[in-house]
KETOR-574985 format. One record per residue (C-alpha): z, x, y. Coordinates in steps of 0.05 Angstrom, whole numbers, plus 5000, padded with zeros to 4 digits. Each point is the difference from the previous one (the first is absolute). Example, Ala and Ser with C-alpha at 12.3 -4.5 7.8 and 13.67 -1.06 7.14 Angstrom:
BEGIN
pz: 5156 | px: 5246 | py: 4910
pz: 4987 | px: 5027 | py: 5069
***
This chain:
BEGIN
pz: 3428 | px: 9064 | py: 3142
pz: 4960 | px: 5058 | py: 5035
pz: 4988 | px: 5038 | py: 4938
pz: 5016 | px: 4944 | py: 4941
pz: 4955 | px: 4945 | py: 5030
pz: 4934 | px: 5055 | py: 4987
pz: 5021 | px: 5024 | py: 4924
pz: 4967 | px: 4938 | py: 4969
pz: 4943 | px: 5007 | py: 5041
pz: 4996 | px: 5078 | py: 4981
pz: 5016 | px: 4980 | py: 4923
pz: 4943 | px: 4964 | py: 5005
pz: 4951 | px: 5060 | py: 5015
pz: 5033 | px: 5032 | py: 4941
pz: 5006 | px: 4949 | py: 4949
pz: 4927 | px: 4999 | py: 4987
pz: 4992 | px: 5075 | py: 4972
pz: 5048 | px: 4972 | py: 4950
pz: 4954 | px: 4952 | py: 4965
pz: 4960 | px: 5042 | py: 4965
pz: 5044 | px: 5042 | py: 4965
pz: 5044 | px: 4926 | py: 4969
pz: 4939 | px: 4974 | py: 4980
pz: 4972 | px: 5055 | py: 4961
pz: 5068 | px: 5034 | py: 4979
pz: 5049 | px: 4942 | py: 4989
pz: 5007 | px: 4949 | py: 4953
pz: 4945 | px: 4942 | py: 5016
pz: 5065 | px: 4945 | py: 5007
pz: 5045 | px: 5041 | py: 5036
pz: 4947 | px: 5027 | py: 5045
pz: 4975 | px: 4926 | py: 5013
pz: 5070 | px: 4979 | py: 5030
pz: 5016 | px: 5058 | py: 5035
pz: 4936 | px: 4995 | py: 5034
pz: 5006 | px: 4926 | py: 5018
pz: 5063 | px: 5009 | py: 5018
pz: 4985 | px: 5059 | py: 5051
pz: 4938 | px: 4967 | py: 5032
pz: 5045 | px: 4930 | py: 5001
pz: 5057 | px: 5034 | py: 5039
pz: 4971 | px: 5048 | py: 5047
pz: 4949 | px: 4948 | py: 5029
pz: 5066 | px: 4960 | py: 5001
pz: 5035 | px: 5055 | py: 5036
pz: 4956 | px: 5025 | py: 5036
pz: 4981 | px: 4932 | py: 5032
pz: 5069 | px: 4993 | py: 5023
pz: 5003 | px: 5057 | py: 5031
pz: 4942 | px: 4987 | py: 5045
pz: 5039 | px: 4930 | py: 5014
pz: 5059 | px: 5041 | py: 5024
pz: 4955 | px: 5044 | py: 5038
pz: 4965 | px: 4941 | py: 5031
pz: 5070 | px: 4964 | py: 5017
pz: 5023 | px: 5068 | py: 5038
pz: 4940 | px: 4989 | py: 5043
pz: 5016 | px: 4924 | py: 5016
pz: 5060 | px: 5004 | py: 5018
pz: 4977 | px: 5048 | py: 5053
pz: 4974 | px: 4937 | py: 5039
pz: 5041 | px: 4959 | py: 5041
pz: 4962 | px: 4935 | py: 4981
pz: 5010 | px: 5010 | py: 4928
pz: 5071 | px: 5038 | py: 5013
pz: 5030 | px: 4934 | py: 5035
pz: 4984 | px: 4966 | py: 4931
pz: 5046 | px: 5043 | py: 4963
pz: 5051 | px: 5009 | py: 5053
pz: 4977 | px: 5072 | py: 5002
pz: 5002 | px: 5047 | py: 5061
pz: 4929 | px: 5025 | py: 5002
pz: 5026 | px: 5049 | py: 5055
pz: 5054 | px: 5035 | py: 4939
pz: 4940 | px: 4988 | py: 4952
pz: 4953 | px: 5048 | py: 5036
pz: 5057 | px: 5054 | py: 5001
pz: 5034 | px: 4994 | py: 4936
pz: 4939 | px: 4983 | py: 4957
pz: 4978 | px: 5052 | py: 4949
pz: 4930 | px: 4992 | py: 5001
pz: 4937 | px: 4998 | py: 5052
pz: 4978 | px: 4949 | py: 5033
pz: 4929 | px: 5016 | py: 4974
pz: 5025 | px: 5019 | py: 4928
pz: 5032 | px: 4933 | py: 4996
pz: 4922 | px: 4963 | py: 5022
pz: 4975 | px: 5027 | py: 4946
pz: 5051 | px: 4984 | py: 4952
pz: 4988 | px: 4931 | py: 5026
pz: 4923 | px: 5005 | py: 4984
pz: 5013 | px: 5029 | py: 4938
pz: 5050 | px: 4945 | py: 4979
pz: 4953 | px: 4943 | py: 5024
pz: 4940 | px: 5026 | py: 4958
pz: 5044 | px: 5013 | py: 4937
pz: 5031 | px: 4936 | py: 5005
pz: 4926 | px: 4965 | py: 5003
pz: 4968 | px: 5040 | py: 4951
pz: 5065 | px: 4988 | py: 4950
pz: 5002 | px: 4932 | py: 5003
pz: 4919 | px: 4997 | py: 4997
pz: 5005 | px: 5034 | py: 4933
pz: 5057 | px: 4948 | py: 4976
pz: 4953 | px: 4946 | py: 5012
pz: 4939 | px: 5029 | py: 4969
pz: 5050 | px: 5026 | py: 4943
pz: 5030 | px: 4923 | py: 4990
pz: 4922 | px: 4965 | py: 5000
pz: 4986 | px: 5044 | py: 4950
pz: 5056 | px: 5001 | py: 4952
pz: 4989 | px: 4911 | py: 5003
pz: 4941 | px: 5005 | py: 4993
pz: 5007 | px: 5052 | py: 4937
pz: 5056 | px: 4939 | py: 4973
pz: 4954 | px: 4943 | py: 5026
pz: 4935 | px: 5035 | py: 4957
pz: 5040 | px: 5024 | py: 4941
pz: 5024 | px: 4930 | py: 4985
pz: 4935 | px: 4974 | py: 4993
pz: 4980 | px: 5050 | py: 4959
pz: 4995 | px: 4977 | py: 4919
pz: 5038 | px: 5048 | py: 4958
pz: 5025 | px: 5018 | py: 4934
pz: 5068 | px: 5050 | py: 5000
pz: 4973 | px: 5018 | py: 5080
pz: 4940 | px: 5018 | py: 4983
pz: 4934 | px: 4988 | py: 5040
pz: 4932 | px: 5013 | py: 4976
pz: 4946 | px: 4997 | py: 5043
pz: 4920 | px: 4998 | py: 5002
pz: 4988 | px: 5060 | py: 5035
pz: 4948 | px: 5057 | py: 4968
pz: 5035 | px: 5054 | py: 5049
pz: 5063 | px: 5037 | py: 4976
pz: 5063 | px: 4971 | py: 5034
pz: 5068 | px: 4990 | py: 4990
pz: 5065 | px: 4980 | py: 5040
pz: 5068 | px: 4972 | py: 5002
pz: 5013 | px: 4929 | py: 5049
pz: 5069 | px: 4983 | py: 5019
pz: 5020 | px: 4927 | py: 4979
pz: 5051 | px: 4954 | py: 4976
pz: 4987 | px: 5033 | py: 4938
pz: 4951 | px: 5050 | py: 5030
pz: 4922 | px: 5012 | py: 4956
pz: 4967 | px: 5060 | py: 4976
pz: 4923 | px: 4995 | py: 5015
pz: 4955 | px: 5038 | py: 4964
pz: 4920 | px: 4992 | py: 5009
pz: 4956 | px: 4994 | py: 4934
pz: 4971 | px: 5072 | py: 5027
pz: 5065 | px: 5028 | py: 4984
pz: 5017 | px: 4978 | py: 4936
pz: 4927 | px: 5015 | py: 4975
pz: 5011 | px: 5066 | py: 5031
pz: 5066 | px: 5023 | py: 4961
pz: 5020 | px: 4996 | py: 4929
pz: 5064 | px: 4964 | py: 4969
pz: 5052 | px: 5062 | py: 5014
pz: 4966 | px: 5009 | py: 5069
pz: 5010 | px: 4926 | py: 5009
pz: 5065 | px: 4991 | py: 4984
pz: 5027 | px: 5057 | py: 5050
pz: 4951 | px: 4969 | py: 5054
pz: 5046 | px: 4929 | py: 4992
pz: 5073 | px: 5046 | py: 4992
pz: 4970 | px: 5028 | py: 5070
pz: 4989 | px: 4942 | py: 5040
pz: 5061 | px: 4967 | py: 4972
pz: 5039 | px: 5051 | py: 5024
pz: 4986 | px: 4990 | py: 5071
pz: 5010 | px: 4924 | py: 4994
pz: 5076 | px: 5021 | py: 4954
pz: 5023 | px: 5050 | py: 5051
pz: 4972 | px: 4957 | py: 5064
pz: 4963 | px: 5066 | py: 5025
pz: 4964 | px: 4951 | py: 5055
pz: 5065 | px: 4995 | py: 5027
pz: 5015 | px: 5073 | py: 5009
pz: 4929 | px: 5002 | py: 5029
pz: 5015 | px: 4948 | py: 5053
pz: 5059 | px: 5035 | py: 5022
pz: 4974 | px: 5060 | py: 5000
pz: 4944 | px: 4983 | py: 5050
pz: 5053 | px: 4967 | py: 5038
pz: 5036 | px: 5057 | py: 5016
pz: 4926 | px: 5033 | py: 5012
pz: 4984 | px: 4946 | py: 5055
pz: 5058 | px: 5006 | py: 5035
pz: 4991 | px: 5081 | py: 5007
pz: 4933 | px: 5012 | py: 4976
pz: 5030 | px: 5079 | py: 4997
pz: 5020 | px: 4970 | py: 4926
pz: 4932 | px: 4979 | py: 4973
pz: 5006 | px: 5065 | py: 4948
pz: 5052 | px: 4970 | py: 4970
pz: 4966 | px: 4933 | py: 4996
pz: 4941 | px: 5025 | py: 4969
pz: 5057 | px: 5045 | py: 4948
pz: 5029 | px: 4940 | py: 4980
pz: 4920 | px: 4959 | py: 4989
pz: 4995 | px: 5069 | py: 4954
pz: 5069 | px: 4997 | py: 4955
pz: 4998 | px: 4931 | py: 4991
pz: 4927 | px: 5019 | py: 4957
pz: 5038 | px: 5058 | py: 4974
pz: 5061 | px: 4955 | py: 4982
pz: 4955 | px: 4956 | py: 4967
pz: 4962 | px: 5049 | py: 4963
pz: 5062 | px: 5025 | py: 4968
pz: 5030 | px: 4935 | py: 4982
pz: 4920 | px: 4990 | py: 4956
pz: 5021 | px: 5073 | py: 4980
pz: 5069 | px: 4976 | py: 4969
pz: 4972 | px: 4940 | py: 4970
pz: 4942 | px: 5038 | py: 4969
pz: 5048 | px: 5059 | py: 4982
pz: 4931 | px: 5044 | py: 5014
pz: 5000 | px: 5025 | py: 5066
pz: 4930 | px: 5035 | py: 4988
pz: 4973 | px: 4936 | py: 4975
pz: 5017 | px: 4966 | py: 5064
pz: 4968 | px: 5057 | py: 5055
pz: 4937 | px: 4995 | py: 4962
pz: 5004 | px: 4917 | py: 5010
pz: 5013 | px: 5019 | py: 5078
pz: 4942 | px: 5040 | py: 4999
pz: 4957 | px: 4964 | py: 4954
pz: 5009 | px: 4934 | py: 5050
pz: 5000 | px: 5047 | py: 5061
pz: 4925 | px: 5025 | py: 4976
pz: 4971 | px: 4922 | py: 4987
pz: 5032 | px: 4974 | py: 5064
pz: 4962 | px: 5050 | py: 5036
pz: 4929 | px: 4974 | py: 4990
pz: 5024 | px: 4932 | py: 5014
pz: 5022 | px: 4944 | py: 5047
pz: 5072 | px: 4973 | py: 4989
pz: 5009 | px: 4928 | py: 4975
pz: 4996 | px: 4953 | py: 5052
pz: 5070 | px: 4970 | py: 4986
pz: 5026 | px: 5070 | py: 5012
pz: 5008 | px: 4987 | py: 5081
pz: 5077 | px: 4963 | py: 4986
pz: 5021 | px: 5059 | py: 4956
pz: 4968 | px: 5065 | py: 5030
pz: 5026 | px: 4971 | py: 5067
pz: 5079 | px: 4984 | py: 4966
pz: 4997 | px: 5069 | py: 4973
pz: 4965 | px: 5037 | py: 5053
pz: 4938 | px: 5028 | py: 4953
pz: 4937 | px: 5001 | py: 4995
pz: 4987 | px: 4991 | py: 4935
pz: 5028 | px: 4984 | py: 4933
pz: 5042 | px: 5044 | py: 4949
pz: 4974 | px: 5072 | py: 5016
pz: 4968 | px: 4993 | py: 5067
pz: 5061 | px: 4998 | py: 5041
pz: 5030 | px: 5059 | py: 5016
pz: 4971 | px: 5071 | py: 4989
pz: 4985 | px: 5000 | py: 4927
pz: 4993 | px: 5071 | py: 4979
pz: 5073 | px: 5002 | py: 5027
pz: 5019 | px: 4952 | py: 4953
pz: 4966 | px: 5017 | py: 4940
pz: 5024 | px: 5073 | py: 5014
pz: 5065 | px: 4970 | py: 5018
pz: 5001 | px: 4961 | py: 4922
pz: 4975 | px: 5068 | py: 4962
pz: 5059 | px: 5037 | py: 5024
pz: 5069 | px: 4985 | py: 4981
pz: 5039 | px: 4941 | py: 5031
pz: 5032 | px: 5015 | py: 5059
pz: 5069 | px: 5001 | py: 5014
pz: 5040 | px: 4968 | py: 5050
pz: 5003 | px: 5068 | py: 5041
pz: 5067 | px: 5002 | py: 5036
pz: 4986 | px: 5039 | py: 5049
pz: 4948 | px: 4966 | py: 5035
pz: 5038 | px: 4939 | py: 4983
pz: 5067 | px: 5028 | py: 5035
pz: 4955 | px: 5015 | py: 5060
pz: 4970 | px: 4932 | py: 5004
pz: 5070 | px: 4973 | py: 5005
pz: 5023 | px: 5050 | py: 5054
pz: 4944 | px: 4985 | py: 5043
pz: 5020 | px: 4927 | py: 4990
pz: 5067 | px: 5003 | py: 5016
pz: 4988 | px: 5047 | py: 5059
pz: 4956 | px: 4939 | py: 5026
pz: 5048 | px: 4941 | py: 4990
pz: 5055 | px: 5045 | py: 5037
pz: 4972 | px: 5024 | py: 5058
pz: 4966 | px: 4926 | py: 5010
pz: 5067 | px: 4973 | py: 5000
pz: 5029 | px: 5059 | py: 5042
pz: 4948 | px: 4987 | py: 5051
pz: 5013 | px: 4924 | py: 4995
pz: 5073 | px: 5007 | py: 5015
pz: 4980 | px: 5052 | py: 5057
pz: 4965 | px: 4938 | py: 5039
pz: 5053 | px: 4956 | py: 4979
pz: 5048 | px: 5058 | py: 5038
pz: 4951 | px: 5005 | py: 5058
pz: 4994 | px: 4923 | py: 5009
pz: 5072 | px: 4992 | py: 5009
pz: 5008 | px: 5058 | py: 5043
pz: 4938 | px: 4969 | py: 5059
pz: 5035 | px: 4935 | py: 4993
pz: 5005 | px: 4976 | py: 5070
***
């Protein structure tokens, strides 16, 4: 436990200078999971192992120690940690527990209220169309979800450019992308040491999105000049009021080519698709595993250490 208990926390300084290179050299999917995936368990991980630091440190009190049936004398000599090392575990753990469970409930009020507004919304095949002269589009999560797209918009774009604004936003609502959001800014709450990867993942969802428009268009071109196109009307105007449910579902601040950096994307859509880069992939993984292991190495280490102070 001396040395596994701190690899999650030390993963997590690392994992960050990671995010960059799968967004921008992996394959928008693939580099979508592995990023949720990563932020999801290192906060997990590393928010255990500031619960085993914290329970090293309470033990150490005779109070808390009769509770357990622990000897706090034995706990102060056998325990692998300081006393002050395991405090601030403890402080750490409190304010990543509160600020977790803060973002759950901010997270859950806004997905029902995303269902609650998109079922009073009149449609036609999920479609929305709204009386607004600024530029706006987005995607809203329901039970089925809607595509709203302002007047502005459709004024502002032709047919083509259209139709691969609607494959856009339906791909977020077809591959649930608010839900890899949520859990990536889960993960970032818990260990706010992870927020890169949160803000990688609000990026490759767009990019995911833009090339499912680019498959259903079959002109990848076609589609970074939409992105573009939008980005440059959006600009000189305020989003659609309605947009507050989906911007906030979807973390962005604005509609189809105003989230994310878009001269990444458009460069990202003139260049050839990506692949799913195993490299980077195989690393992800690694760092992964390495994480789940030494958490439950460190886990069974207090388990050890528990039984060995009991009085």
């Amino acid at each position: 436990m001396r040395i596994a208990v701190y690899i999650p926390l030390l993963l997590s300084l690392l994992a960050p200078l990671g995010a960059r290179p799968l967004s921008e050299r992996c394959e928008p999917r693939l580099a979508t999971w592995l990023l949720t995936v990563s932020a999801l368990v290192l906060g997990t991980a590393t928010t255990i192992s500031l619960g085993l630091l914290a329970v090293t440190g309470l033990i150490r009190f005779p109070e808390l120690a009769t509770l357990g049936h622990w000897s706090a004398h034995d706990a102060q000599h056998d325990d692998p940690a300081e006393l002050s090392v395991a405090m601030i575990a403890g402080l750490l753990l409190g304010a990543a527990v509160l600020m977790a469970a803060r973002m759950l409930w901010r997270r859950a009020r806004t997905l029902a209220a995303a269902v609650l507004e998109a079922e009073c919304m009149p449609t036609e095949d999920g479609l929305v169309v709204v009386e607004d002269e600024a530029p706006d589009a987005f995607a809203i999560p329901g039970l089925p979800g809607r595509v709203v797209v302002s007047t502005g918009m459709l004024h502002t774009l032709d047919e083509t450019e259209r139709h691969i604004l609607l494959a856009h936003e339906r791909a977020h609502l077809s591959a649930h992308h608010y839900a890899f959001v949520a859990l990536a800014q889960l993960g970032a709450a818990a260990n706010p040491l992870l927020r890169p990867l949160a803000t990688a993942v609000s990026y490759t969802i767009e990019r995911w999105a833009d090339e499912n428009a680019a498959t259903a268009t079959g002109d990848r071109t076609q589609v970074a000049h939409t992105v573009a196109k939008a980005a440059l009307a959006a600009h000189h105007h305020t989003p659609a009021r309605a947009a507050g449910v989906g911007l906030a579902i979807f973390g962005r601040r604005g509609p189809l080519s105003a989230a994310g950096p878009v001269p990444r994307r458009v460069a990202a859509l003139l260049a050839p698709p990506f692949g799913r880069h195993p490299v980077l992939a195989a690393a992800t993984v690694v760092v992964l595993a390495a994480t789940a292991l030494s958490t439950a190495e460190a886990a069974h280490d207090l388990h050890l250490l528990l039984e060995a102070v009991g009085a």
